[in-house]
C-alpha positions as a LaTeX table, in Angstrom:
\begin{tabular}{lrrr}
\hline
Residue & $x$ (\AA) & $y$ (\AA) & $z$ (\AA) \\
\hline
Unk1 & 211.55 & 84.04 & 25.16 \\
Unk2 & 214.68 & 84.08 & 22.70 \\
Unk3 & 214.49 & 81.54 & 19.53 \\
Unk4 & 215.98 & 78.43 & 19.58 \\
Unk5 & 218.53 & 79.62 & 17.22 \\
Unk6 & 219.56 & 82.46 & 19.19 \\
Unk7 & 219.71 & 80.49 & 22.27 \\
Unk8 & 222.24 & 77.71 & 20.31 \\
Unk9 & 224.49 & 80.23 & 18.79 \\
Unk10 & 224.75 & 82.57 & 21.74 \\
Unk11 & 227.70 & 80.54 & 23.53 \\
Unk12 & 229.30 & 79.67 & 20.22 \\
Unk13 & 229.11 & 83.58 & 19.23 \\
Unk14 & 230.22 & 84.95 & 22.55 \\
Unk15 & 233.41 & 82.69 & 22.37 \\
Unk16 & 234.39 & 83.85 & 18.69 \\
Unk17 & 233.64 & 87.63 & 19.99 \\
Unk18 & 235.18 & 87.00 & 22.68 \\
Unk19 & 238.65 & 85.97 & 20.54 \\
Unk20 & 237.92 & 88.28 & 17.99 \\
Unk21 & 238.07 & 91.30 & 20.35 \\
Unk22 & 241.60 & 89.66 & 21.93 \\
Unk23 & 242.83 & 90.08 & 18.20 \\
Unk24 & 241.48 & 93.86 & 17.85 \\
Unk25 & 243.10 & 94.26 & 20.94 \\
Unk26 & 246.40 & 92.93 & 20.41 \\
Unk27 & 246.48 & 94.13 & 16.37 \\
Unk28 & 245.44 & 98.00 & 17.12 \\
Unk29 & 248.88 & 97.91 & 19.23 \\
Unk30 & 250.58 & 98.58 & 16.05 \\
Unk31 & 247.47 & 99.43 & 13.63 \\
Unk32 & 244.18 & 101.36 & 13.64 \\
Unk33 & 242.05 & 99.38 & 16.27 \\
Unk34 & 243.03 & 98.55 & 20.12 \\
Unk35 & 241.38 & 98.71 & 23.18 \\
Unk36 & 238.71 & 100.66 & 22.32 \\
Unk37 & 237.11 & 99.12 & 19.38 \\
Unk38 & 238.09 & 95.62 & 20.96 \\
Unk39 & 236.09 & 96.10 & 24.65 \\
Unk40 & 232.96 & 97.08 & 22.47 \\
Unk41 & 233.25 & 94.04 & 20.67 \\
Unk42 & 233.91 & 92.57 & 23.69 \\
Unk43 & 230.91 & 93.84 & 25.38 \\
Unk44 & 228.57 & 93.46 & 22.19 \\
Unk45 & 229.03 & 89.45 & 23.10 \\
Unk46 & 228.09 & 89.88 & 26.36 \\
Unk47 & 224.87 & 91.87 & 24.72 \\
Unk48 & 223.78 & 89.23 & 22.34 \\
Unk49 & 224.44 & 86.29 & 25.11 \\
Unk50 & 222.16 & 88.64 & 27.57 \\
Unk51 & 219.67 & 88.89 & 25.17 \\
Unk52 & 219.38 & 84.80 & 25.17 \\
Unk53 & 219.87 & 84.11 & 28.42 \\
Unk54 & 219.41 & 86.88 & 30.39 \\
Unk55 & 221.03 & 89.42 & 32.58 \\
Unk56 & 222.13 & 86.86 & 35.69 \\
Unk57 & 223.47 & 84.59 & 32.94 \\
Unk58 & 225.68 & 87.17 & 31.33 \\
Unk59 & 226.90 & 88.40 & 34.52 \\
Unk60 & 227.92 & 84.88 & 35.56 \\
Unk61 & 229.47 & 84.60 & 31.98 \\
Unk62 & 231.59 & 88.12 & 32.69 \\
Unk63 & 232.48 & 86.01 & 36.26 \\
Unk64 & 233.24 & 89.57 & 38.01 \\
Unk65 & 231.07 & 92.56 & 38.60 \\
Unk66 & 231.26 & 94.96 & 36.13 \\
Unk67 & 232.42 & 97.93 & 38.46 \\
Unk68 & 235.46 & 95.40 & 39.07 \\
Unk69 & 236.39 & 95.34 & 35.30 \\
Unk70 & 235.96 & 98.80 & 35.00 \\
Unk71 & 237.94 & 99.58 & 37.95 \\
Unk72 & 240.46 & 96.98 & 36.74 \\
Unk73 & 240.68 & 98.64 & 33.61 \\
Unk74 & 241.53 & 102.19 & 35.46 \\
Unk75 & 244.15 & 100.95 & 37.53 \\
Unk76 & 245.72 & 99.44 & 34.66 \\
Unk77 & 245.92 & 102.01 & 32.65 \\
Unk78 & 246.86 & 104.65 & 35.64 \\
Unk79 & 249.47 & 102.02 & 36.37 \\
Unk80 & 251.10 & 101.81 & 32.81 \\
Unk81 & 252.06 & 105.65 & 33.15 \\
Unk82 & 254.51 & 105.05 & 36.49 \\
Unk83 & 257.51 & 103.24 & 35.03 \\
Unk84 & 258.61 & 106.29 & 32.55 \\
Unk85 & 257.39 & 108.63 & 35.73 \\
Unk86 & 259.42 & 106.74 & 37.81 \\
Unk87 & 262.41 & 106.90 & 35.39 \\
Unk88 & 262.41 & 110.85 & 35.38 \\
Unk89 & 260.17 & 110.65 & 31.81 \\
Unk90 & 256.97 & 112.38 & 31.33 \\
Unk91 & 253.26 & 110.49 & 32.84 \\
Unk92 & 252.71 & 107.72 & 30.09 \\
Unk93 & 255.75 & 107.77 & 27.72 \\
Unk94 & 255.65 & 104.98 & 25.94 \\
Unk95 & 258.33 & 102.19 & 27.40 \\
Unk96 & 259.55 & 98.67 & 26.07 \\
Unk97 & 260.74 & 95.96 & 27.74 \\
Unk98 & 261.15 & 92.56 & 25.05 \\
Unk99 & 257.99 & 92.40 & 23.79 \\
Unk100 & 255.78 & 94.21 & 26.51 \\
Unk101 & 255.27 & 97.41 & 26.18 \\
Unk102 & 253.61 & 100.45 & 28.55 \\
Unk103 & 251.29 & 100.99 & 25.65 \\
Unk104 & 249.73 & 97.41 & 25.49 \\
Unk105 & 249.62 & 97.93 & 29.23 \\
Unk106 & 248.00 & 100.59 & 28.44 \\
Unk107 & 245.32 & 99.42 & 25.97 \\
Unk108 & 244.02 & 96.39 & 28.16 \\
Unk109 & 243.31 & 99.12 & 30.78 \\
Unk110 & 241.45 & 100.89 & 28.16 \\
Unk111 & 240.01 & 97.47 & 27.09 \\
Unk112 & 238.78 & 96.41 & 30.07 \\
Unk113 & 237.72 & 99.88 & 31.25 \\
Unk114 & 235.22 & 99.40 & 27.96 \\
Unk115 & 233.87 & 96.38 & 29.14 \\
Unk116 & 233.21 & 96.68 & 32.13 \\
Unk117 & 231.43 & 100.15 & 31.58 \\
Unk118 & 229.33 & 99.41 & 28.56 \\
Unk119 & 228.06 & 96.01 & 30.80 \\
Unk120 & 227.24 & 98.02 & 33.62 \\
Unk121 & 225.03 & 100.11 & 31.29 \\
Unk122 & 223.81 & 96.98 & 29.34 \\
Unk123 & 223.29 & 94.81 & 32.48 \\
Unk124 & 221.78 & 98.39 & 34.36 \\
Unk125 & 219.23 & 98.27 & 31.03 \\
Unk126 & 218.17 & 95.15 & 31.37 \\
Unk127 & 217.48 & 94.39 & 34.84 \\
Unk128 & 214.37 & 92.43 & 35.59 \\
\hline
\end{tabular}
């Protein structure tokens, strides 16, 4: 059984991670950081509030499968490659449209791709 601290701070601490890895997310788009780095921070939440509460809880806290992020994550970032295909440009040039671009397209794939892999593992690790 988890402290008491651990088990007060978890929902607080997955929340702030949660954020946090929205803002590596959206800041690697034009600096060092990004999808990557942002889904393991991501996922590391999802670690500590397993840890706490368990595996069910965590997977009712990620509120889909993990194989559905993942695959999310795939099609996303397979998808962010047509428009410039479709425009005669090579598989994933990098496109703007106002402030979207095929690259932040791009990096949520990759970001949700992350998560829902390393929680797979993580929830695959921990199973009861």
């Amino acid at each position: 059984m988890p402290s008491v601290i651990l088990r007060t701070s978890a929902r607080p601490l997955l929340a702030l991670m949660l954020v946090f890895s929205l803002y590596l997310l959206l800041r690697g788009h034009n600096a060092p950081g990004g999808g990557f780095i942002g889904g393991l921070f991501a996922a590391s939440g999802f670690a500590v509030y397993a840890i706490a509460f368990g595996r069910r809880a965590a997977e009712a806290a990620l509120r889909f499968t993990p194989k559905a992020v993942l695959g999310a994550g795939l099609l996303l970032a397979l998808v962010s490659g047509l428009p410039a295909f479709l425009l005669g440009e090579p598989f994933l040039t990098h496109l703007w449209w106002s402030v979207l671009s095929t690259a932040l397209v791009f990096d949520v794939g990759v970001y949700l791709t992350v998560v829902g892999a390393v929680c797979a593992f993580l929830f695959e690790l921990t199973e009861e």
